[in-house]
C-alpha positions as CSV (number, residue, x, y, z in Angstrom):
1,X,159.5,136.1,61.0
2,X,156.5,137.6,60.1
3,X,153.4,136.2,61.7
4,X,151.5,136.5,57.9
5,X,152.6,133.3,57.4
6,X,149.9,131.7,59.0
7,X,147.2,134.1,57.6
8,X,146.3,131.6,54.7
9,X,146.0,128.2,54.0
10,X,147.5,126.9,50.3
11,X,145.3,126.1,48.0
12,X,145.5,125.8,43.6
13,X,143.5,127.9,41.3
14,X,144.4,125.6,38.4
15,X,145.0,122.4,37.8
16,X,149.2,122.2,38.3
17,X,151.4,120.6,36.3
18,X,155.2,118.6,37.7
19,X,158.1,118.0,35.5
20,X,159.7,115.8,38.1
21,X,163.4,114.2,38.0
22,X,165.6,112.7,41.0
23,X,166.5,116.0,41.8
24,X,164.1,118.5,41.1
25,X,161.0,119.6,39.6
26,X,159.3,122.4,37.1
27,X,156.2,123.1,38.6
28,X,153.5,125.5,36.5
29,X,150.4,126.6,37.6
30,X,148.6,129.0,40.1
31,X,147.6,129.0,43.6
32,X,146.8,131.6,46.4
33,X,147.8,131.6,50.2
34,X,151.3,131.4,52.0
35,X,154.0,128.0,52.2
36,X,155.1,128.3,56.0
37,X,158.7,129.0,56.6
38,X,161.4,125.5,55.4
39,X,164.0,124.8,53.7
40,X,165.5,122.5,51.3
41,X,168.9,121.7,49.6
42,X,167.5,123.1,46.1
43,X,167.9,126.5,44.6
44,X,164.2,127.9,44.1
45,X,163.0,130.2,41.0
46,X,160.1,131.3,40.5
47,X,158.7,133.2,37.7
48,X,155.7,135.2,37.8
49,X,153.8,135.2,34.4
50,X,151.1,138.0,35.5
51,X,151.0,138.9,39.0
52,X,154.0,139.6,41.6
53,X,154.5,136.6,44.1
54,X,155.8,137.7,47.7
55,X,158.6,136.2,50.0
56,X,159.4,136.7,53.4
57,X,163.3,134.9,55.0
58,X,164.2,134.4,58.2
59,X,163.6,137.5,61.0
60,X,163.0,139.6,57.2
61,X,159.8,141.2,56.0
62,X,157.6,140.5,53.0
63,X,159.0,141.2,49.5
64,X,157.8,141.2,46.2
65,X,158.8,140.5,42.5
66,X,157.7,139.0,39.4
67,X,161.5,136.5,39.7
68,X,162.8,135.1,42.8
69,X,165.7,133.0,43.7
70,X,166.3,131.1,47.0
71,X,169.6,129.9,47.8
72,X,170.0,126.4,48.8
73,X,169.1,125.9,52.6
74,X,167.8,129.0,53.2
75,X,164.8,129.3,55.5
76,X,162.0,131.1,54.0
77,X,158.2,131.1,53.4
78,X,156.4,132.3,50.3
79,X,152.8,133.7,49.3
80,X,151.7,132.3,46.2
81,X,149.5,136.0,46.3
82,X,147.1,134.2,43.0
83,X,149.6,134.6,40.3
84,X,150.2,132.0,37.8
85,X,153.6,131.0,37.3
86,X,156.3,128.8,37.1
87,X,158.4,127.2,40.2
88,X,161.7,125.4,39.8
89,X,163.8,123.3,41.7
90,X,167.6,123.5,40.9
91,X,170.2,120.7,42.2
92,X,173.1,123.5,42.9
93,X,175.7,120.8,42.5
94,X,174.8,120.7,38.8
95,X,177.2,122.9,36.7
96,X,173.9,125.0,36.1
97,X,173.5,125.3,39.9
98,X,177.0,126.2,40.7
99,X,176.6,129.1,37.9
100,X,173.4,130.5,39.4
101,X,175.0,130.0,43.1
102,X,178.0,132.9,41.6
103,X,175.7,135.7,41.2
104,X,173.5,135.0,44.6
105,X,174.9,137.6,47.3
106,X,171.8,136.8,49.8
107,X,169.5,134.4,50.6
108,X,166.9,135.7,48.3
109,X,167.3,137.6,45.3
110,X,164.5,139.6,43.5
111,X,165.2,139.0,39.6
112,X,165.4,142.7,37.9
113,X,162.3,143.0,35.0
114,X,164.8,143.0,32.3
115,X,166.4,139.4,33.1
116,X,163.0,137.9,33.4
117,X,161.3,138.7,29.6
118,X,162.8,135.7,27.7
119,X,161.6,132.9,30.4
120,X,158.4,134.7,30.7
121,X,158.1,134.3,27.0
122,X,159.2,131.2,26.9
123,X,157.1,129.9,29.7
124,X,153.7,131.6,28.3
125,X,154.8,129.6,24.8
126,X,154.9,126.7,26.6
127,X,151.9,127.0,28.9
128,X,149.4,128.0,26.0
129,X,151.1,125.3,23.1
130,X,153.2,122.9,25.5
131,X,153.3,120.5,22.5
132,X,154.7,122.8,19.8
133,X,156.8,125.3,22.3
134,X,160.7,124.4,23.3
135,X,161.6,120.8,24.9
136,X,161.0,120.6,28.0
137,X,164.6,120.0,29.2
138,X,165.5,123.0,26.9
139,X,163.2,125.3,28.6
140,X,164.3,124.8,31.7
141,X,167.9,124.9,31.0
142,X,167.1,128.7,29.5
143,X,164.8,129.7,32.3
144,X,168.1,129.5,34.5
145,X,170.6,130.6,32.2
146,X,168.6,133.4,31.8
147,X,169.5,135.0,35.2
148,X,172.2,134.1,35.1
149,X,174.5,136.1,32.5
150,X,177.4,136.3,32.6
151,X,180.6,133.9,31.9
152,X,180.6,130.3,33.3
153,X,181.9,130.1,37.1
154,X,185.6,128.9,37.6
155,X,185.0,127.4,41.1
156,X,183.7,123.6,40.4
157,X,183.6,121.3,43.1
158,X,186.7,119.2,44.3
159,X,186.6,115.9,41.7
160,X,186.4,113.5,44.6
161,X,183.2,115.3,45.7
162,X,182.0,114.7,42.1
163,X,182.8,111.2,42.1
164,X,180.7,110.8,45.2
165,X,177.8,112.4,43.8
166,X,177.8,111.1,40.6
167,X,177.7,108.0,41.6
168,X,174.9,108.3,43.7
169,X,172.8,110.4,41.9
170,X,171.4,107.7,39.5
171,X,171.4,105.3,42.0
172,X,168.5,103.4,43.0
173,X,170.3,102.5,46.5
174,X,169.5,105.6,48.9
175,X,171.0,103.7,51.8
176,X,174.6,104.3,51.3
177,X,176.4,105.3,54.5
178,X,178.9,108.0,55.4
179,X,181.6,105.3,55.2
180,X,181.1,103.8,51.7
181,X,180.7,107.2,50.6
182,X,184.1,108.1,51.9
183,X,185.5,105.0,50.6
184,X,184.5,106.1,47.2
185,X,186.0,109.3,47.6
186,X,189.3,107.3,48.9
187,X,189.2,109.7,52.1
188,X,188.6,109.0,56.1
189,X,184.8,109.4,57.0
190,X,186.1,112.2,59.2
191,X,187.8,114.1,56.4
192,X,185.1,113.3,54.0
193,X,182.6,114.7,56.3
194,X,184.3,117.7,56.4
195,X,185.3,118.1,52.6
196,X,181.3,117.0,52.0
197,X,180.0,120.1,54.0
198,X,182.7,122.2,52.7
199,X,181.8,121.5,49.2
200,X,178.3,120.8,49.0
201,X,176.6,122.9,51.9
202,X,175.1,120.3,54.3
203,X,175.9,117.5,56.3
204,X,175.9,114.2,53.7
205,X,173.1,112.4,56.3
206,X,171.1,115.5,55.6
207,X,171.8,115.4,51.7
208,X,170.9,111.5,51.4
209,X,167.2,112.8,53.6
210,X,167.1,115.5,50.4
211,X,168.0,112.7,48.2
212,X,165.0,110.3,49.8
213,X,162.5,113.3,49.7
214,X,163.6,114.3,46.2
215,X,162.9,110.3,45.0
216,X,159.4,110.5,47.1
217,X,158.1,113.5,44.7
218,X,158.8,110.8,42.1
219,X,157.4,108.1,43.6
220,X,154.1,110.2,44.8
221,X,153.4,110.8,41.1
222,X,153.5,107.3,40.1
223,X,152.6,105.2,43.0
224,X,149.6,108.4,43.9
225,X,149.9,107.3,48.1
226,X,152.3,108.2,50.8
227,X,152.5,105.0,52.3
228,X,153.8,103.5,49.3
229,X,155.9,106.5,47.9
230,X,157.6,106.4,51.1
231,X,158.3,102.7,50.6
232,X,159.9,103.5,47.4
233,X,161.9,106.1,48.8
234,X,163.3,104.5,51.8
235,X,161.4,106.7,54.6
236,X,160.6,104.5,57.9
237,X,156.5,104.8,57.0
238,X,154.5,108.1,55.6
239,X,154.2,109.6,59.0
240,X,158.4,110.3,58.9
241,X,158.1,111.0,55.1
242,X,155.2,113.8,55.8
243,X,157.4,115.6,58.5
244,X,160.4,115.5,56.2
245,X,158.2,117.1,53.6
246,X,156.9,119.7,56.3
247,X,160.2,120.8,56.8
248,X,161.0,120.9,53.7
249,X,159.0,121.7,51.5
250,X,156.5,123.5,54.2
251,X,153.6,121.3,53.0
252,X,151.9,118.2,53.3
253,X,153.2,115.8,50.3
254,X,149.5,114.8,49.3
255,X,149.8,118.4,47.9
256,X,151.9,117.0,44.5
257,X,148.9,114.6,44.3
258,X,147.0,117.2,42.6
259,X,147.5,118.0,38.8
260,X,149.6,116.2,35.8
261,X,153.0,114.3,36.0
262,X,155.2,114.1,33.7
263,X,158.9,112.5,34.6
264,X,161.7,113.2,32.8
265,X,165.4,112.6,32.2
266,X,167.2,115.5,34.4
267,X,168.3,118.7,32.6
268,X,171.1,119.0,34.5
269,X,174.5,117.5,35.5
270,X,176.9,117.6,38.5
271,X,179.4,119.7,37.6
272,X,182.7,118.7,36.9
């Protein structure tokens, strides 16, 4: 990959505000310098309201653009570059995710100008009257739909998949094991296993650590130290919770301890 990515250090130009739900988050603001190369379960958008942003994927060179998307698990880094904008994290088991997921033929996409005008609109309402603009769940419900036009997908995920993850979606217990997860599914943990990476992507240990690192952006917010928000989220102590951010996020989580939270119900669903 391109060495630029240690060039710069992240830091925020404004005061950034986090829309956080088990899942995901809307993140608005503006910052300058370069995320490190990760990846995470989550399909990425981001969308520029002034300046282009630039991102660089694994063994690729630097590329520009006003809208990107990241596929899930894809390594990549990303130069905030000093625009203002708008990031968001999309669980692409939700029917919204699997919709997006139809239209993404690489690893990163760079959103043409004309599929970005509504959003930008929508986001710069929002930004300047966030009180008297569109709900927040609405907003970023649009945001993806957006980019992705088009009919709905006909692939959905196999039921017994679903049943898995909708069950442990609103869960509170993030300790459930490959075998009770294949017991709700009614399958062998070897078969499971199998139809879990098939369907979904990654390996379910892997998906519960995205699950526990998802629930420690919540908990971060609220409990405002990583000691504690990695209590609440079932890490071993901070120190494994701040590696599992590194790698996933490509920053240390005391960066979501800057700026305005606001937590809210998830404005997607697994689909069915």
């Amino acid at each position: 990959m391109n060495q630029r990515v240690n060039d710069a250090s992240y830091r925020w130009l404004s005061i950034p505000r986090w829309y956080l739900w088990d899942g995901g988050f809307l993140l608005i603001g503006q910052a300058k310098g370069i995320v490190p190369a990760h990846s995470h379960h989550a399909i990425q958008i981001v969308i520029s309201l002034d300046e282009p942003f630039a991102v660089c994927g694994h063994h690729e060179n630097w590329r520009h653009g006003r809208g990107i998307v990241v596929r899930p698990d894809a390594v990549h880094s990303f130069d905030c570059n000093g625009a203002s904008g708008a990031m968001l994290f999309v669980d692409p088991e939700s029917k919204e995710g699997v919709w997006l997921q139809t239209l993404l033929a690489h690893d990163i996409t760079i959103v043409p100008e004309n599929h970005l005008s509504s959003s930008v609109l929508a986001l710069r309402t929002f930004v300047e009257q966030p009180f008297a603009g569109t709900e927040i769940g609405s907003l970023i419900r649009h945001c993806v739909l957006a980019i992705s036009p088009g009919p709905p997908p006909m692939r959905s995920l196999d039921p017994r998949i679903t049943k898995v993850l909708s069950r442990i979606q609103p869960s509170d217990d993030l300790r459930v094991s490959l075998d009770t997860a294949a017991g709700m599914a009614f399958l062998s943990p070897s078969r499971f296993a199998h139809l879990f990476k098939e369907q979904v992507g990654l390996p379910f240990s892997r998906y519960m650590l995205w699950r526990k690192m998802t629930r420690a952006m919540l908990a971060i917010g609220s409990e405002r130290t990583i000691a504690d928000a990695a209590h609440a989220a079932d890490f071993a102590d901070a120190a494994h919770l701040t590696r599992t951010f590194y790698q996933m996020v490509g920053m240390a989580p005391s960066v979501l301890m800057r700026g305005t939270f606001t937590e809210i119900d998830s404005p997607f669903r697994v689909s069915e």
